[in-house]
MARMI-489514 format. One record per residue: residue in one letter; x, y, z of N, C-alpha, C, O in turn. Coordinates in nm, 2 decimals. Layout:
> mivex n_X n_Y n_Z ca_X ca_Y ca_Z c_X c_Y c_Z o_X o_Y o_Z
> a X Y Z X Y Z X Y Z X Y Z
...
This chain:
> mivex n_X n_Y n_Z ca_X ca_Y ca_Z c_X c_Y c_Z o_X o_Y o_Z
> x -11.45 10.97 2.84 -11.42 11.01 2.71 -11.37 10.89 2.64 -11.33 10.79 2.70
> x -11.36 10.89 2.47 -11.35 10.79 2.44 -11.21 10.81 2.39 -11.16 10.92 2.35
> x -11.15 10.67 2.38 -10.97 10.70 2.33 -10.97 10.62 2.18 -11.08 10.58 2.15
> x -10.92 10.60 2.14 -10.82 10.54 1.99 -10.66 10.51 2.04 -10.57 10.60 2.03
> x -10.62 10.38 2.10 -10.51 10.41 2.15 -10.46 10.29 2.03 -10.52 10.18 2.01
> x -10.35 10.33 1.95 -10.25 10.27 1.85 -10.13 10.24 1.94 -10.10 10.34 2.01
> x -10.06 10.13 1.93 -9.97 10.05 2.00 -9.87 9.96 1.90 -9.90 9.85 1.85
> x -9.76 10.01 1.89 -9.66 9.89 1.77 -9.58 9.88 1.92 -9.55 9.95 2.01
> x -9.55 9.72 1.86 -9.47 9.63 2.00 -9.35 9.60 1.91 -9.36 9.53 1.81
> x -9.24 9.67 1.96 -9.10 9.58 1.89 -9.06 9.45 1.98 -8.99 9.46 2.08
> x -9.12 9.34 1.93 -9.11 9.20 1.93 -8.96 9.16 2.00 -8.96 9.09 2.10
> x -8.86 9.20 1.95 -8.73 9.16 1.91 -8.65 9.22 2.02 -8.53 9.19 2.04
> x -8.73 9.32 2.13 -8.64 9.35 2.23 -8.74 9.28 2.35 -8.75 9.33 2.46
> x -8.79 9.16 2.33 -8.87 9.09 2.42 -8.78 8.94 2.45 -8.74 8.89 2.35
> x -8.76 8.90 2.57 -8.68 8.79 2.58 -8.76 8.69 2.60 -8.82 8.67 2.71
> x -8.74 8.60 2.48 -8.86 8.49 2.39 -8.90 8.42 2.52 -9.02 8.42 2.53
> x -8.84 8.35 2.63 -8.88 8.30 2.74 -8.91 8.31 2.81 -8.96 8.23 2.88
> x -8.90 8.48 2.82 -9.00 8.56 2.91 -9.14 8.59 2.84 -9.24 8.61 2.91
> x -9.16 8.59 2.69 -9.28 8.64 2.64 -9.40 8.60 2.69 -9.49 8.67 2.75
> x -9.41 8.44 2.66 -9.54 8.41 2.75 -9.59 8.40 2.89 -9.69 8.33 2.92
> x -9.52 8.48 2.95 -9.56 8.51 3.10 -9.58 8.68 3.07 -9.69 8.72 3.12
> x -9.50 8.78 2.99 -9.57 8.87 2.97 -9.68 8.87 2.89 -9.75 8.96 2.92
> x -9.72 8.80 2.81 -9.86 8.83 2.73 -9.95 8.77 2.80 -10.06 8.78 2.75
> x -9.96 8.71 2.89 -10.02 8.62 2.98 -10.08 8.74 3.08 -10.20 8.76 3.12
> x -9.95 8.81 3.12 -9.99 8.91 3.24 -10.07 9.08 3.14 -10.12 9.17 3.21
> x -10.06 9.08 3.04 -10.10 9.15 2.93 -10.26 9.11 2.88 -10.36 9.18 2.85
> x -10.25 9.00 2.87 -10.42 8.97 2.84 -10.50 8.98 3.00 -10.61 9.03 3.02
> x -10.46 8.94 3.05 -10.50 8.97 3.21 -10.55 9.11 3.25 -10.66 9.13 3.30
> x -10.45 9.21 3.23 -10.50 9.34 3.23 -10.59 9.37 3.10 -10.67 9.46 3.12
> x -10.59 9.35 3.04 -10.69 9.37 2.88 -10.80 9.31 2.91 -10.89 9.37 2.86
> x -10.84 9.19 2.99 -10.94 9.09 3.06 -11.05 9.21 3.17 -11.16 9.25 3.16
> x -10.93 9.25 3.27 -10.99 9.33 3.33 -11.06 9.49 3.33 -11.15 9.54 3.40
> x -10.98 9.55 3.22 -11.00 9.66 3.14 -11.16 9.64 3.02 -11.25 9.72 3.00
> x -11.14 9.54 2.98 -11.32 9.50 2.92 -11.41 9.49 2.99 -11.52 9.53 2.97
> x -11.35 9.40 3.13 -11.49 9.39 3.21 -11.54 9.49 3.27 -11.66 9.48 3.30
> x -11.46 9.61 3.31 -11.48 9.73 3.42 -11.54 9.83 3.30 -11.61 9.93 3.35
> x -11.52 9.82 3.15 -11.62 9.87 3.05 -11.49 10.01 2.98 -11.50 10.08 2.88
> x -11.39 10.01 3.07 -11.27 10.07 3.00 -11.20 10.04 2.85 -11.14 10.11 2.78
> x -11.24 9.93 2.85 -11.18 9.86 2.70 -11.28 9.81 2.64 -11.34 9.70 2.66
> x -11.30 9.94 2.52 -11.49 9.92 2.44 -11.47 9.77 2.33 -11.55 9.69 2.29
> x -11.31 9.80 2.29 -11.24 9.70 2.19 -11.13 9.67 2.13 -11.09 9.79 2.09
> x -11.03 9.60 2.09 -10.89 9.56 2.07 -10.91 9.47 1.98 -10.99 9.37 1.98
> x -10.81 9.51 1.89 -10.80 9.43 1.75 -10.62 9.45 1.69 -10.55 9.55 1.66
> x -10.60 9.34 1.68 -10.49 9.29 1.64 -10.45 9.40 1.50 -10.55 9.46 1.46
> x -10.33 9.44 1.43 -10.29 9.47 1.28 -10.28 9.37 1.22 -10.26 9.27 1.28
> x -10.28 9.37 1.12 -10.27 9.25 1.01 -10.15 9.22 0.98 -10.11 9.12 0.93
> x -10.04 9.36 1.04 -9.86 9.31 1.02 -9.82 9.27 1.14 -9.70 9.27 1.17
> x -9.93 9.22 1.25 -9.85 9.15 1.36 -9.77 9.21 1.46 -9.71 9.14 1.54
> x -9.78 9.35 1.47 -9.68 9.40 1.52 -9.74 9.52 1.64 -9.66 9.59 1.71
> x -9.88 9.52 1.65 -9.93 9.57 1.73 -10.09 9.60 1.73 -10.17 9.55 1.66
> x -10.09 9.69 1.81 -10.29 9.64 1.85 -10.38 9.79 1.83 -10.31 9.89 1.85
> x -10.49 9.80 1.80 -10.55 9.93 1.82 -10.65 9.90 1.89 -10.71 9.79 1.90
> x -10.68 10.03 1.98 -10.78 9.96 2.09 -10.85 10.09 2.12 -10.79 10.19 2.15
> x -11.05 10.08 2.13 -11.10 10.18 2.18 -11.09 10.16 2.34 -11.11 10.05 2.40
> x -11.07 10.27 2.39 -11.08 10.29 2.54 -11.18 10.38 2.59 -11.22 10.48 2.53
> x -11.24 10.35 2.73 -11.34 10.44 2.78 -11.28 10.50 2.92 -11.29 10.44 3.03
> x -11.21 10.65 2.91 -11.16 10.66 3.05 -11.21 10.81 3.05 -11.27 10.88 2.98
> x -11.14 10.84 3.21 -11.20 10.99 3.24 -11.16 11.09 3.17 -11.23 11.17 3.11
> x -11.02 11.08 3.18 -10.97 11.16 3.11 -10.83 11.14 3.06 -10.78 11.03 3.08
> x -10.73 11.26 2.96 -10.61 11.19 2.93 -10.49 11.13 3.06 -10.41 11.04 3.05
> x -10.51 11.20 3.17 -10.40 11.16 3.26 -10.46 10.98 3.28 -10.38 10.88 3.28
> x -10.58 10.97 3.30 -10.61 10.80 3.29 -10.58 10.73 3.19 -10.57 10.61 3.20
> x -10.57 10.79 3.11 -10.48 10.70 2.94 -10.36 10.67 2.99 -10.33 10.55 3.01
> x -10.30 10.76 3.01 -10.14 10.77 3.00 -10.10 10.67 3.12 -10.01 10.59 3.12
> x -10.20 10.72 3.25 -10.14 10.59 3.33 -10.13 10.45 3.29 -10.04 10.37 3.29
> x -10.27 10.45 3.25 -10.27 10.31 3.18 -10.21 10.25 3.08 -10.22 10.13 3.06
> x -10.16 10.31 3.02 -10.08 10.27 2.90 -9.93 10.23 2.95 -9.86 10.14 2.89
> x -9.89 10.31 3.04 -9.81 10.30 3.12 -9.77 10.20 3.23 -9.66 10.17 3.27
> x -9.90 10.15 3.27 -9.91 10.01 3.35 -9.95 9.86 3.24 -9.95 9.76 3.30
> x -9.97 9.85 3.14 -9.94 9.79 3.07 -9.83 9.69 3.08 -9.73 9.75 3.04
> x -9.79 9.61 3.09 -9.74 9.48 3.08 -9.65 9.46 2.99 -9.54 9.41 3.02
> x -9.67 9.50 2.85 -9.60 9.51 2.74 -9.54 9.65 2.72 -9.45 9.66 2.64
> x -9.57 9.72 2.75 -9.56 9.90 2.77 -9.39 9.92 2.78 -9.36 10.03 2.73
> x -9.33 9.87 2.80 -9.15 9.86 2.84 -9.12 9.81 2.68 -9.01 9.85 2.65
> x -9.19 9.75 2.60 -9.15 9.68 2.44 -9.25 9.78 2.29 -9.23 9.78 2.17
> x -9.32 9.83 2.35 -9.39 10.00 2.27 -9.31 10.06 2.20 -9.25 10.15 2.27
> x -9.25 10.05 2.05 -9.16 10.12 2.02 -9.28 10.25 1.94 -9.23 10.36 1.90
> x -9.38 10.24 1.94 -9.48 10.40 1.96 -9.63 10.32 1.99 -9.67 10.20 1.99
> x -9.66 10.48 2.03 -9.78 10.47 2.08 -9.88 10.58 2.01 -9.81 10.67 1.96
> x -9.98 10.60 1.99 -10.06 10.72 1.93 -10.19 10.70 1.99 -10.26 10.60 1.98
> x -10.21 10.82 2.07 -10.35 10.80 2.15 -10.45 10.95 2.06 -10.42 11.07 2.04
> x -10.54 10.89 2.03 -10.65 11.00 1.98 -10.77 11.02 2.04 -10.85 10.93 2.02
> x -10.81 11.13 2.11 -10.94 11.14 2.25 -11.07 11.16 2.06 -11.06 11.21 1.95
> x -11.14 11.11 2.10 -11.27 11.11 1.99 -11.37 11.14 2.04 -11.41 11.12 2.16
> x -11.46 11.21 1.90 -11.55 11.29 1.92 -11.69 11.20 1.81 -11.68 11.15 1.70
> x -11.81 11.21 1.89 -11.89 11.18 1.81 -11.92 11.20 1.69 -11.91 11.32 1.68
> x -11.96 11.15 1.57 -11.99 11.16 1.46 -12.12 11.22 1.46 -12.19 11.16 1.54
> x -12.19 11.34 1.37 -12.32 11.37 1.38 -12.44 11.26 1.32 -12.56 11.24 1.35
> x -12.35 11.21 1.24 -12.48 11.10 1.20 -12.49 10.99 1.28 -12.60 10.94 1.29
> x -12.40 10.94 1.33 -12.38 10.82 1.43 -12.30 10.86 1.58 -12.19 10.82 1.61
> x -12.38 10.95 1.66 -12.34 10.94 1.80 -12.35 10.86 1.88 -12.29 10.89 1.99
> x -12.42 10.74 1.88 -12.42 10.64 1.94 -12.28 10.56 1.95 -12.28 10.51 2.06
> x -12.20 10.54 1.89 -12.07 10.47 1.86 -11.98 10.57 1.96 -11.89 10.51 2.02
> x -12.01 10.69 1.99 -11.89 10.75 2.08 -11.94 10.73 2.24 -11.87 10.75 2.35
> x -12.09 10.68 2.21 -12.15 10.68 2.39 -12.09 10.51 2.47 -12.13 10.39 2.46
> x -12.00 10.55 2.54 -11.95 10.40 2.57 -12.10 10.32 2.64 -12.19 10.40 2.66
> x -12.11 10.20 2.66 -12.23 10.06 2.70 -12.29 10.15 2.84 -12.21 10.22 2.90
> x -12.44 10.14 2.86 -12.49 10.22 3.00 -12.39 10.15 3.11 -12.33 10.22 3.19
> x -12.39 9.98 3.12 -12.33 9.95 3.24 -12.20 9.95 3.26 -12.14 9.87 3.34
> x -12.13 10.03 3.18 -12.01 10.11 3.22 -12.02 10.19 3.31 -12.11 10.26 3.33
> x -11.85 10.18 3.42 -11.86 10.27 3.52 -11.81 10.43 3.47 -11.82 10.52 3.54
């Protein structure tokens, strides 16, 4: 199924010295999450402050773990996950890539 997962990161409870070893270990899991065809796409907000991202998983208990293993997941001051449904004019956009597992 496909996800809509919305993510705001409060910045300010991240300890600046530690940051780039967690976004480091954060793009790593996001690295691996695209290639296994789970993460269809991720795009930055334009206020800087968090990411929206289509996901391809089984089901909601696989969201939730995942979001939960997340790297940055401890600094998430919200999250909003929305399971989506194809559009009738454009169902191709909800069918995740064939060489997805």
């Amino acid at each position: 199924m496909i996800y809509m997962i919305e993510a705001k990161i409060d910045y300010n409870l991240i300890d600046q010295e530690a940051l780039p070893a967690i976004l480091e270990a954060e793009w790593k899991v996001s690295d691996e999450l695209h290639a296994s065809g789970r993460m269809l796409g991720i795009w930055r907000k334009a206020n800087a402050k968090g990411v929206v991202a289509i996901w391809n998983m089984p089901d909601h208990d696989a969201v939730s773990d995942q979001i939960r293993a997340m790297p940055l997941y401890p600094y998430f001051s919200e999250v909003a996950v929305t399971p989506l449904v194809a559009h009738p004019r454009f169902p191709q956009y909800c069918e995740p890539p064939q060489d997805a597992d």
